[in-house]
Biopython code that builds the backbone (N, CA, C, O; Angstrom):
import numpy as np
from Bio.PDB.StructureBuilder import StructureBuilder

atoms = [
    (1, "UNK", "N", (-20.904, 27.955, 18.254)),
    (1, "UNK", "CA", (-22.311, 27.889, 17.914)),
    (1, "UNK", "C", (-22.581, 26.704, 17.006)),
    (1, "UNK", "O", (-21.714, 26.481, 16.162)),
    (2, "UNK", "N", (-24.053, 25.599, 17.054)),
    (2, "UNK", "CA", (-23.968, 24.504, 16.494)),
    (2, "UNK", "C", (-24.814, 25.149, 15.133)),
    (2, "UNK", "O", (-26.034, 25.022, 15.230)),
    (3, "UNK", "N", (-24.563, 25.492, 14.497)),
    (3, "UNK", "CA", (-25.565, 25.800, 13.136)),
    (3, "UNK", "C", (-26.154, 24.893, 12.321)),
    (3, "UNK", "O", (-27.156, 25.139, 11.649)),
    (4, "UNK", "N", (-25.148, 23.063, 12.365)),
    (4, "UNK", "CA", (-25.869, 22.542, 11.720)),
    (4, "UNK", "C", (-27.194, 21.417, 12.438)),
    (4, "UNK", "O", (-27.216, 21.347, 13.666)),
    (5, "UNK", "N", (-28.205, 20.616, 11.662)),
    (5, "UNK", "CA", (-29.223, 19.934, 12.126)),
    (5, "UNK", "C", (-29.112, 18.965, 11.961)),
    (5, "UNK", "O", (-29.592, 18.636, 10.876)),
    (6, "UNK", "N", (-28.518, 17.885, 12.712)),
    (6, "UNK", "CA", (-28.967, 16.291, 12.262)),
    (6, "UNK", "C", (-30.919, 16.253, 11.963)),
    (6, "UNK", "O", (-31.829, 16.617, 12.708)),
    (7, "UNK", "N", (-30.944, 15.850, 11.028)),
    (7, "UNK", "CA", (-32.654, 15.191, 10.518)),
    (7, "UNK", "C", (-32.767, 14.147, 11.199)),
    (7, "UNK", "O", (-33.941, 13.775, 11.184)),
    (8, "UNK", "N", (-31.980, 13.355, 11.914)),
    (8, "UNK", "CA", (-32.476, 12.285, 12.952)),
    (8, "UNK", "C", (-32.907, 12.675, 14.132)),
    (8, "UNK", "O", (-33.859, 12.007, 14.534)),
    (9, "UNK", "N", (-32.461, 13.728, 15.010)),
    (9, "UNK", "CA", (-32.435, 14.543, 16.136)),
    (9, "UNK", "C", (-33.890, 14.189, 16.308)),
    (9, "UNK", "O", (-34.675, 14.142, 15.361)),
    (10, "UNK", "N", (-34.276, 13.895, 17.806)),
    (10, "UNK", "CA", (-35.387, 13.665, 17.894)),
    (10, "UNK", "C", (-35.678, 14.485, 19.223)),
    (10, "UNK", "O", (-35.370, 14.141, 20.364)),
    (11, "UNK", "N", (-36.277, 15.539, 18.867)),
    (11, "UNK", "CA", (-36.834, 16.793, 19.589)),
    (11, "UNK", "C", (-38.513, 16.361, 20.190)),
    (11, "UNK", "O", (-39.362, 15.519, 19.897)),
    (12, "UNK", "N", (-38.405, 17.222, 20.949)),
    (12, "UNK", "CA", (-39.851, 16.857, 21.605)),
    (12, "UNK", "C", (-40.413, 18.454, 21.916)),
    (12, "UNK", "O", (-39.549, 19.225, 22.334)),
    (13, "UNK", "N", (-41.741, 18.976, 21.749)),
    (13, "UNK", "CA", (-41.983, 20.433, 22.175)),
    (13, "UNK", "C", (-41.719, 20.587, 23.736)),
    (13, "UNK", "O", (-41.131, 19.695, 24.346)),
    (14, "UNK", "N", (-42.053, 21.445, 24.204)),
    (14, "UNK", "CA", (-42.268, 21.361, 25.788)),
    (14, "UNK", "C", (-43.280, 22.718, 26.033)),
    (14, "UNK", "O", (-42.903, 23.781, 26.525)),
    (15, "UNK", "N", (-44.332, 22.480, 25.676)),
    (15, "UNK", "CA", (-45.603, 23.433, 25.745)),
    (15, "UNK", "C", (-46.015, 22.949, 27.620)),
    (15, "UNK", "O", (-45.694, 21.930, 28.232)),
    (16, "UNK", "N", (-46.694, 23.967, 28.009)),
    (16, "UNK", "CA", (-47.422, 23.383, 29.103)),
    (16, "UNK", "C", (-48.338, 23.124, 28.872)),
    (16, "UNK", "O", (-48.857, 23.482, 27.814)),
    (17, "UNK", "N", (-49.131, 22.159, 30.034)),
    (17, "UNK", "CA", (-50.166, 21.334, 29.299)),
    (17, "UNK", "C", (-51.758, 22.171, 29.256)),
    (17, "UNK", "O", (-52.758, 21.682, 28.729)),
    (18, "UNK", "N", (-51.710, 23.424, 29.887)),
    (18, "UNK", "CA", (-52.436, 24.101, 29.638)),
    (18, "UNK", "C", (-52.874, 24.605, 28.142)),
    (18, "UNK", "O", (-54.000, 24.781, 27.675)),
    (19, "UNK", "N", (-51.538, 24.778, 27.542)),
    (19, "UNK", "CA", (-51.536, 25.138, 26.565)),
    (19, "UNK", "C", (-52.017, 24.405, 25.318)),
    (19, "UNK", "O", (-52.717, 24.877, 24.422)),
    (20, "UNK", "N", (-51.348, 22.731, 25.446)),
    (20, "UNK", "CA", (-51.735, 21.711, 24.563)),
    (20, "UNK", "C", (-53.151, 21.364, 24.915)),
    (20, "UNK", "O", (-53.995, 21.209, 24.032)),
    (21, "UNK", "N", (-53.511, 21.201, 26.602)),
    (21, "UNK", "CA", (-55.300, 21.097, 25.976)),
    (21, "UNK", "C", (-56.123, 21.892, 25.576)),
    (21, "UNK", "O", (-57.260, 21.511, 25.294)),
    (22, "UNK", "N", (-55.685, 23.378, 25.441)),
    (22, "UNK", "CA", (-56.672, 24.236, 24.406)),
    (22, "UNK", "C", (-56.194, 24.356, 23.207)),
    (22, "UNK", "O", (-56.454, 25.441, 22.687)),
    (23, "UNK", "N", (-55.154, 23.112, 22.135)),
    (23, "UNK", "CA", (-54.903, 22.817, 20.719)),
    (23, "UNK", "C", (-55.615, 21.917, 20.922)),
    (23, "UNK", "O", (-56.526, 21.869, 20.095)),
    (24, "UNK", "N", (-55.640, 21.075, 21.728)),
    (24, "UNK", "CA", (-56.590, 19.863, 21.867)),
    (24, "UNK", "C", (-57.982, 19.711, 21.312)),
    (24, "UNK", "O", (-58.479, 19.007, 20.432)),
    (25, "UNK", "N", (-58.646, 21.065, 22.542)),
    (25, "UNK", "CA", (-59.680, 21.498, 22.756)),
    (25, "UNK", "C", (-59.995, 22.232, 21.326)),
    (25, "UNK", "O", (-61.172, 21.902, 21.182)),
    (26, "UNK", "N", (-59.683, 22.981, 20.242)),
    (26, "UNK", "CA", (-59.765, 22.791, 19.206)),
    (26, "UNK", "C", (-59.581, 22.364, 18.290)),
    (26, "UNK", "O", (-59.781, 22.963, 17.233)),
    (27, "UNK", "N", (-59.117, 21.127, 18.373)),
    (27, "UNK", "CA", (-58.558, 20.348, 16.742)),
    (27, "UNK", "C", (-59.948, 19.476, 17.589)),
    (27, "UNK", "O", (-60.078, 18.807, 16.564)),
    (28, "UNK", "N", (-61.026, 18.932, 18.492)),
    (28, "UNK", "CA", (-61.417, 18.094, 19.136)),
    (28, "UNK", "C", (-63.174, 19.163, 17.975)),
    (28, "UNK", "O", (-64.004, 18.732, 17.176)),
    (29, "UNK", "N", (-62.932, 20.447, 18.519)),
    (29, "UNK", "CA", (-64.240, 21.066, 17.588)),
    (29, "UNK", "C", (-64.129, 20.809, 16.277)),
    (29, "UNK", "O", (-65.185, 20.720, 15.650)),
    (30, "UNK", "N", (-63.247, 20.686, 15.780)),
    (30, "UNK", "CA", (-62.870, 20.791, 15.111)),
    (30, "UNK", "C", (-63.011, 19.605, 13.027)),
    (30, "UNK", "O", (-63.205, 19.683, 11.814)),
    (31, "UNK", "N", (-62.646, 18.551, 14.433)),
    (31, "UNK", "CA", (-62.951, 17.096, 13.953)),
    (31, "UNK", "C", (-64.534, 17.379, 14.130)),
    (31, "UNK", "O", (-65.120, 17.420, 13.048)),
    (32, "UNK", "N", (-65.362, 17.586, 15.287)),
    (32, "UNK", "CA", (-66.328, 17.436, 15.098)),
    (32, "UNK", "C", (-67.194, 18.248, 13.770)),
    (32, "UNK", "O", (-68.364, 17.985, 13.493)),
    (33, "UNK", "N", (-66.382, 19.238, 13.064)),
    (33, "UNK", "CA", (-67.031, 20.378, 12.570)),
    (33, "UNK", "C", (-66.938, 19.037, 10.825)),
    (33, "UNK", "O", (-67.818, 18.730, 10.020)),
    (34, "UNK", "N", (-65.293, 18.571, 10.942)),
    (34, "UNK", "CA", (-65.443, 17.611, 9.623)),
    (34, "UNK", "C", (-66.464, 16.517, 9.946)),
    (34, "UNK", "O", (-66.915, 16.044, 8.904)),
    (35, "UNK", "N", (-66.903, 16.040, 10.895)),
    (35, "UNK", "CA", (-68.288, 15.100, 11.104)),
    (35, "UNK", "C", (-69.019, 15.456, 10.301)),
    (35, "UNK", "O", (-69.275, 14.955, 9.206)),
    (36, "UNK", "N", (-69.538, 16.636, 10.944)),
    (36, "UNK", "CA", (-70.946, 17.528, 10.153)),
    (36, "UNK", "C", (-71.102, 17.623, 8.610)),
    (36, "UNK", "O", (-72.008, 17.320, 7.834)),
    (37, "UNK", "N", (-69.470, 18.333, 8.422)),
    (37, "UNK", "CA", (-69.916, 18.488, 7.104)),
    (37, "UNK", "C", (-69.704, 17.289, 6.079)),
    (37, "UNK", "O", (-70.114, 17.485, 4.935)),
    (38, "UNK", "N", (-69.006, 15.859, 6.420)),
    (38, "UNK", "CA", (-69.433, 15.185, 5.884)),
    (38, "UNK", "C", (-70.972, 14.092, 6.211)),
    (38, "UNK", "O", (-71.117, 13.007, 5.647)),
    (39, "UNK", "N", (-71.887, 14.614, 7.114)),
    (39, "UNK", "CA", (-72.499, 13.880, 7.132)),
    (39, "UNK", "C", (-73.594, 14.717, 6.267)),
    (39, "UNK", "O", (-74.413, 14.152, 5.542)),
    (40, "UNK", "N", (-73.516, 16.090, 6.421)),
    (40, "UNK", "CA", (-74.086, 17.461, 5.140)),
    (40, "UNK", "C", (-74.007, 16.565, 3.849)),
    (40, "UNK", "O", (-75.046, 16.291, 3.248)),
    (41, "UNK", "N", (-72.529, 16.012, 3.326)),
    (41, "UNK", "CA", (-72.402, 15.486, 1.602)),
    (41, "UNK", "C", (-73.362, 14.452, 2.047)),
    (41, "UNK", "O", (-74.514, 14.775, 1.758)),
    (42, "UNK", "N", (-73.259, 13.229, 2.701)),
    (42, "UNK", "CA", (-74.087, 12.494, 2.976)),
    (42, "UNK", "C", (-75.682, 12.663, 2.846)),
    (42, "UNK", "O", (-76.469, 11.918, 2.262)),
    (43, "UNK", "N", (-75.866, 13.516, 3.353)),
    (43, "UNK", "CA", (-77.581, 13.947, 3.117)),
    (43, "UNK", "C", (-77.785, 14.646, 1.675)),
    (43, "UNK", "O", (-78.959, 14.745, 1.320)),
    (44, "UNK", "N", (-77.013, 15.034, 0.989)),
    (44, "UNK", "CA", (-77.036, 15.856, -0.205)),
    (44, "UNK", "C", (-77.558, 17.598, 0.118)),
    (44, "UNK", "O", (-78.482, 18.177, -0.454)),
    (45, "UNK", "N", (-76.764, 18.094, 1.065)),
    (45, "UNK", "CA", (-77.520, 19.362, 1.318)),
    (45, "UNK", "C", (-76.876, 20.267, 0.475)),
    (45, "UNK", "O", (-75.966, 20.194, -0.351)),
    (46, "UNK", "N", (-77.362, 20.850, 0.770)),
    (46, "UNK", "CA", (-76.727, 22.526, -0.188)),
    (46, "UNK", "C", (-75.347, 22.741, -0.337)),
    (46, "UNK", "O", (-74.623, 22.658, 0.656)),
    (47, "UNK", "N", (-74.816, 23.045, -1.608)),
    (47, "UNK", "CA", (-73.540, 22.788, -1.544)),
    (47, "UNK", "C", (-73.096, 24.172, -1.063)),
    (47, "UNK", "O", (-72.036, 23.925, -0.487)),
    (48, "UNK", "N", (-73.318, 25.528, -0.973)),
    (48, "UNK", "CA", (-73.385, 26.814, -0.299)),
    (48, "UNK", "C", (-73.334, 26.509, 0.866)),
    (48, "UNK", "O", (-72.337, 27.005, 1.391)),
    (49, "UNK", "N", (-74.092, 25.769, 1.720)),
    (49, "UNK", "CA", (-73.608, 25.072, 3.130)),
    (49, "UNK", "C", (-72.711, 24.790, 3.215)),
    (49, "UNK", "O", (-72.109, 25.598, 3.923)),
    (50, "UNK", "N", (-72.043, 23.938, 2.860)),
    (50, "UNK", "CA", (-70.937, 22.595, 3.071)),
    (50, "UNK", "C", (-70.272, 23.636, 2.863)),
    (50, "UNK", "O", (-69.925, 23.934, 4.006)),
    (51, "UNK", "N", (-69.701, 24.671, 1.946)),
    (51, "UNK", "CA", (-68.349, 25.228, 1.611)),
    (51, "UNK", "C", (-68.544, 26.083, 2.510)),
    (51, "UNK", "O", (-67.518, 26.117, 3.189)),
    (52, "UNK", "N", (-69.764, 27.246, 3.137)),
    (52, "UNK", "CA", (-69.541, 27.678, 4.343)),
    (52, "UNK", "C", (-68.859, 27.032, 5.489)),
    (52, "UNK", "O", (-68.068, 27.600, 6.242)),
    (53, "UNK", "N", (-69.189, 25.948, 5.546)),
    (53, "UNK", "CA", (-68.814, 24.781, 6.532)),
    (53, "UNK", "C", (-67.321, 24.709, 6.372)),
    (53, "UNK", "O", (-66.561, 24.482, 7.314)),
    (54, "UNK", "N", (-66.931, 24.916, 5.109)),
    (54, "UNK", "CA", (-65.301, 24.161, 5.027)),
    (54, "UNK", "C", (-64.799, 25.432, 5.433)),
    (54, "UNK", "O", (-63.892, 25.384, 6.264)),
    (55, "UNK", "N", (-65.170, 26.560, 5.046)),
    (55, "UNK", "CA", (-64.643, 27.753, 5.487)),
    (55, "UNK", "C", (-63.903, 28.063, 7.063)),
    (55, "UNK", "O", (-62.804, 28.523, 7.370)),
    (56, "UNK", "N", (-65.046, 27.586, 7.855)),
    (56, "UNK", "CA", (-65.043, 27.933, 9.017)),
    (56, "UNK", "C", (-64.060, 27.123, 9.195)),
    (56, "UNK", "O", (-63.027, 27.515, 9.737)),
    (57, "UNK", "N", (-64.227, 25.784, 8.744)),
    (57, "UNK", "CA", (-62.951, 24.772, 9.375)),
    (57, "UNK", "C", (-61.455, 25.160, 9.411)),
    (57, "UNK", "O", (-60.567, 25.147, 10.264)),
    (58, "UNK", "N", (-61.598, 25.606, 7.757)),
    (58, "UNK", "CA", (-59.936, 25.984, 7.289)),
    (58, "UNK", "C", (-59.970, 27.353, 8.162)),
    (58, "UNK", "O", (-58.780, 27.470, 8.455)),
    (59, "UNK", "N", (-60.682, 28.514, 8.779)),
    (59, "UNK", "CA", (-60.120, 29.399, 9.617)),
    (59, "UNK", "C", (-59.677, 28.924, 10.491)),
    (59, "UNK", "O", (-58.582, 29.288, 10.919)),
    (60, "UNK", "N", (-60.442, 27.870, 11.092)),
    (60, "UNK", "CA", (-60.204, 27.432, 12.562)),
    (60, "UNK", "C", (-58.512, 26.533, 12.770)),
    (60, "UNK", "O", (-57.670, 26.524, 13.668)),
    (61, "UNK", "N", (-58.630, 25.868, 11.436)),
    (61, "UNK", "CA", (-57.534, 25.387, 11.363)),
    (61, "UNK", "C", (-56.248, 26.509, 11.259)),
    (61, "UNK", "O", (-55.311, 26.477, 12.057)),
    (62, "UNK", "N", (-56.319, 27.192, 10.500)),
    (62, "UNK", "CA", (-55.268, 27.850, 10.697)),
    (62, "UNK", "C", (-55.264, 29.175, 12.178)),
    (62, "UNK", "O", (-54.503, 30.143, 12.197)),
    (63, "UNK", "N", (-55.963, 28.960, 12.917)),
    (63, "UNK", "CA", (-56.108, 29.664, 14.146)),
    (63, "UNK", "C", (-55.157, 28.781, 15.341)),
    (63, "UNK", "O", (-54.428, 29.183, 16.248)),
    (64, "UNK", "N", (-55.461, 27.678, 14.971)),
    (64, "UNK", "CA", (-54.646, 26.733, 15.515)),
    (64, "UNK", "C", (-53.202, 26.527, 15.118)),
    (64, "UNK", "O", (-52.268, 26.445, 15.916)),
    (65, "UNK", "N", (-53.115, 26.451, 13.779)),
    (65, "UNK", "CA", (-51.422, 26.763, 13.126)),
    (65, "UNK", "C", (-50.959, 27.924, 14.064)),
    (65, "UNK", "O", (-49.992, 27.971, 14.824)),
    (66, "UNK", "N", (-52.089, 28.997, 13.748)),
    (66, "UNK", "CA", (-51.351, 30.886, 14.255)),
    (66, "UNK", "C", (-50.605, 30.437, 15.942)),
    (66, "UNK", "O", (-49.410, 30.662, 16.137)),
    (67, "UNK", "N", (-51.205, 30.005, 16.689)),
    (67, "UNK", "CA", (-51.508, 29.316, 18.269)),
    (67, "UNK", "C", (-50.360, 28.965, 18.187)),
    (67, "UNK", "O", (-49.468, 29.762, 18.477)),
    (68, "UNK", "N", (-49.955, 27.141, 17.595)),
    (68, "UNK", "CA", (-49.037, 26.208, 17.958)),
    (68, "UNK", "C", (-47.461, 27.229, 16.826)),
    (68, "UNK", "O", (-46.388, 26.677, 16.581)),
    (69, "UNK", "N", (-47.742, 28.401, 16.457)),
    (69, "UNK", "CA", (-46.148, 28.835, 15.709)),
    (69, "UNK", "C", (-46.197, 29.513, 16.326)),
    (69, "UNK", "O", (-45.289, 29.170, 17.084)),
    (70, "UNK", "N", (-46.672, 30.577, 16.811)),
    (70, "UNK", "CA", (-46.104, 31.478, 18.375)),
    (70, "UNK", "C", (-45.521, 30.577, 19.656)),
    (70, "UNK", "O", (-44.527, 30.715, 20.369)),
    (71, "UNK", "N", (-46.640, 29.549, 19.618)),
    (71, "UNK", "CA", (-45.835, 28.966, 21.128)),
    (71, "UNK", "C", (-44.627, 28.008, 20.142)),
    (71, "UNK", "O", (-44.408, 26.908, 20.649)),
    (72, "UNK", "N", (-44.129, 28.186, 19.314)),
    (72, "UNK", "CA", (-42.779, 27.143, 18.802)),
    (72, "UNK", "C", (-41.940, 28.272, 19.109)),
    (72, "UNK", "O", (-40.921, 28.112, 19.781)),
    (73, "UNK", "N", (-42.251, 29.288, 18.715)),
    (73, "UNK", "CA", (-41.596, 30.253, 18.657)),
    (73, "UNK", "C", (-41.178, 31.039, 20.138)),
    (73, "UNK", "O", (-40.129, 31.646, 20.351)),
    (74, "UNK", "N", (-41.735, 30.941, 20.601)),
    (74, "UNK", "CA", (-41.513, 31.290, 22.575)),
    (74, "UNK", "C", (-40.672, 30.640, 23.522)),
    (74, "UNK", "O", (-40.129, 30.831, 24.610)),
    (75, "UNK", "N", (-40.822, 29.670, 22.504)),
    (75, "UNK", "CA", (-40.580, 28.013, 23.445)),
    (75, "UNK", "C", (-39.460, 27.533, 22.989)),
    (75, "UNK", "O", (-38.468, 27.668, 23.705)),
    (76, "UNK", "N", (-39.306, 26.760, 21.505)),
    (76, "UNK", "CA", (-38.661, 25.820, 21.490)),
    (76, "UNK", "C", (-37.505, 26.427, 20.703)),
    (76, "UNK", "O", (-36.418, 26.021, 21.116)),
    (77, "UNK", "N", (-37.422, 27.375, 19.580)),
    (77, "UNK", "CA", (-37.118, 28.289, 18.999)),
    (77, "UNK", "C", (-35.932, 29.294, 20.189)),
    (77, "UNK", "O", (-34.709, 29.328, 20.321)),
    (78, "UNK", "N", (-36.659, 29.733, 20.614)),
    (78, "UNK", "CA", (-35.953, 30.489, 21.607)),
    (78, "UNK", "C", (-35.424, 30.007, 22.286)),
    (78, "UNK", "O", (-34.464, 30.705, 22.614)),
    (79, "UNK", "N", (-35.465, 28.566, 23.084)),
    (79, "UNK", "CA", (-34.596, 27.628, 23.823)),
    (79, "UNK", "C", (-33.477, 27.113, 23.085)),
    (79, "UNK", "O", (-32.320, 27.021, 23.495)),
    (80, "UNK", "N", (-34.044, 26.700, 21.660)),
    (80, "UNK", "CA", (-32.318, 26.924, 20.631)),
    (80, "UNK", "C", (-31.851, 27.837, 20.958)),
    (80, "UNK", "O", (-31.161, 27.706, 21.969)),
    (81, "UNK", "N", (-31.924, 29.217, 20.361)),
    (81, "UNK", "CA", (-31.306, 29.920, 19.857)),
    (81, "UNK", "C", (-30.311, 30.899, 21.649)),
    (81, "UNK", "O", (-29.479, 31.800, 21.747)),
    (82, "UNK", "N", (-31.052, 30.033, 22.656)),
    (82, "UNK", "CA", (-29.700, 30.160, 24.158)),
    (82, "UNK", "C", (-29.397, 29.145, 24.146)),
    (82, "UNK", "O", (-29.546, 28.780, 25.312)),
    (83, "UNK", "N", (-28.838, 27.900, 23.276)),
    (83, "UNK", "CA", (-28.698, 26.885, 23.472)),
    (83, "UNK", "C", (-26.983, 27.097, 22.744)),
    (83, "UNK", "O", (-25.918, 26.543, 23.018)),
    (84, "UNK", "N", (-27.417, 28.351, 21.544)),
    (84, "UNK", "CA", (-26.732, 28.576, 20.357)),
    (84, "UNK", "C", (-26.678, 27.824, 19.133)),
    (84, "UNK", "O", (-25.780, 27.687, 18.303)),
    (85, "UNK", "N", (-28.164, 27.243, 19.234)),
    (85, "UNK", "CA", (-28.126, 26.573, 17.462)),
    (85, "UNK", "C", (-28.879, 27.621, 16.692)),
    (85, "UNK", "O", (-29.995, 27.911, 17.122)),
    (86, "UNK", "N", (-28.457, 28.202, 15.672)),
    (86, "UNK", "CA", (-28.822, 29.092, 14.795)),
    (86, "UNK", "C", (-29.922, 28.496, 14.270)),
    (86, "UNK", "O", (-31.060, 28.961, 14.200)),
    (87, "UNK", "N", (-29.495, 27.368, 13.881)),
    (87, "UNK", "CA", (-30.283, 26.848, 12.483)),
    (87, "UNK", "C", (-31.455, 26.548, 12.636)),
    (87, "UNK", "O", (-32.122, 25.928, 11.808)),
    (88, "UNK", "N", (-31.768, 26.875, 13.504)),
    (88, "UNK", "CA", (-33.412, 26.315, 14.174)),
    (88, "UNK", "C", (-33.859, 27.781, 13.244)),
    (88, "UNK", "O", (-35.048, 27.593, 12.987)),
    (89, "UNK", "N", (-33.547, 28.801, 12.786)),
    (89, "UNK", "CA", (-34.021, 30.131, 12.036)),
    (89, "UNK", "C", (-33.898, 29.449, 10.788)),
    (89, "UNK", "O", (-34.933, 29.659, 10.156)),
    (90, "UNK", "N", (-33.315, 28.915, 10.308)),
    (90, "UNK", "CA", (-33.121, 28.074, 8.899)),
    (90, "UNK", "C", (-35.067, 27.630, 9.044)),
    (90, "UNK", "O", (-36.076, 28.117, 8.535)),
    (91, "UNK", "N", (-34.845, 26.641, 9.871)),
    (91, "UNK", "CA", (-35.786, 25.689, 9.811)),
    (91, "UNK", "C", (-37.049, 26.300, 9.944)),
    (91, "UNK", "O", (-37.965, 25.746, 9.337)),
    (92, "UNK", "N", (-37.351, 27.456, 10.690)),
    (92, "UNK", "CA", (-38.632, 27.849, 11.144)),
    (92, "UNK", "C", (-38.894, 28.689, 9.783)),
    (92, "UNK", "O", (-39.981, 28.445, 9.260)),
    (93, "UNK", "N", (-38.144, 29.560, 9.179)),
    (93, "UNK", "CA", (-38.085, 29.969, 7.392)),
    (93, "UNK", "C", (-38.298, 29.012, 6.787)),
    (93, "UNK", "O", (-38.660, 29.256, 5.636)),
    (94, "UNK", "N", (-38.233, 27.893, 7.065)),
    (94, "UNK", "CA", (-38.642, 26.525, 5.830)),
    (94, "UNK", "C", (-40.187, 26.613, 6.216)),
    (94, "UNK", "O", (-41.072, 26.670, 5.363)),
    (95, "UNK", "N", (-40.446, 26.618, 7.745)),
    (95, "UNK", "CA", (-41.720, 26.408, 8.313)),
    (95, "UNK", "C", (-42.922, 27.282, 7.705)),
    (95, "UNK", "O", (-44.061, 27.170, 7.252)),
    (96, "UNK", "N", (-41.832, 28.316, 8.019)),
    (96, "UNK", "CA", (-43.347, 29.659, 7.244)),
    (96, "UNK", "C", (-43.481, 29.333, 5.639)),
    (96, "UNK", "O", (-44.432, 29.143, 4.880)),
    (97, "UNK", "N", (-42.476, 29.356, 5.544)),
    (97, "UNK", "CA", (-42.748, 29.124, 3.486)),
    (97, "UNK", "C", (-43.623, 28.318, 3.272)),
    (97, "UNK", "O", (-44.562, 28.560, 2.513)),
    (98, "UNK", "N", (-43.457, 27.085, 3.977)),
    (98, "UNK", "CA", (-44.479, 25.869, 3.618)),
    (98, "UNK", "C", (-46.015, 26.446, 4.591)),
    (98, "UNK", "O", (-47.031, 25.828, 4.274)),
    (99, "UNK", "N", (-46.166, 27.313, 5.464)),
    (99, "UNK", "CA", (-47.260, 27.673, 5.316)),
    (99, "UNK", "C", (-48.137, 28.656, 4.412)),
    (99, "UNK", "O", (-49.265, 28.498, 3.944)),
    (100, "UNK", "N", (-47.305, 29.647, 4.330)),
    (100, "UNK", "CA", (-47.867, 30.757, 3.470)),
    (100, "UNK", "C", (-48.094, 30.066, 2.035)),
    (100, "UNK", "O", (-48.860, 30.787, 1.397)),
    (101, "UNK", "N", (-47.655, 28.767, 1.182)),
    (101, "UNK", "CA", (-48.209, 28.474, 0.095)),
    (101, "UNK", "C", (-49.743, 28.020, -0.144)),
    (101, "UNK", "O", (-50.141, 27.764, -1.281)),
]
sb = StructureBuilder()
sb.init_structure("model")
sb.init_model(0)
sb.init_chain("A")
sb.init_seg("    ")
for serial, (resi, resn, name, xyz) in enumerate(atoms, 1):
    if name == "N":
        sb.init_residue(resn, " ", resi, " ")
    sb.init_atom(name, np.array(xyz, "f"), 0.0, 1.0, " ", f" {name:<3s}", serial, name[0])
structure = sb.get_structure()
């Protein structure tokens, strides 16, 4: 079993592309949603707006995190771990930590 990770290793996902154009398809609303609300500071609107505004973004954003760590996890994760590299569980525990902060 290979447990350890070269940091050079240059991995690539392998999502289908169904899948990547609906991350697409929301990081694309998404951007448009940071348009708005900076063109909101721009006009000087209500600042109760704008942070509603950021709200929605940061859900959306992390709806998209929730999305692209299940499919790592289906996919690329699980293709390690029949590959027999452990350490890809190392790494995806680094992954969550640095999200949940």
């Amino acid at each position: 079993m290979n447990t350890s990770r070269s940091t050079n290793t240059c991995r690539k996902a392998h999502h289908s592309e169904e899948f990547k154009q609906g991350l697409v398809k929301r990081l694309d609303k998404i951007e448009g949603q940071i348009r708005g609300i900076k063109k909101m500071i721009q006009e000087d609107r209500y600042c109760d707006h704008i942070l509603n505004q950021l709200t929605a973004v940061r859900s959306a954003l992390a709806s998209v995190q929730e999305q692209l760590l299940l499919g790592h996890m289906h996919t690329c994760v699980l293709d390690q771990l029949k590959e027999g590299d452990t350490a890809v569980i190392e790494e995806l525990s680094s992954t969550i930590r640095r999200m949940l902060r």
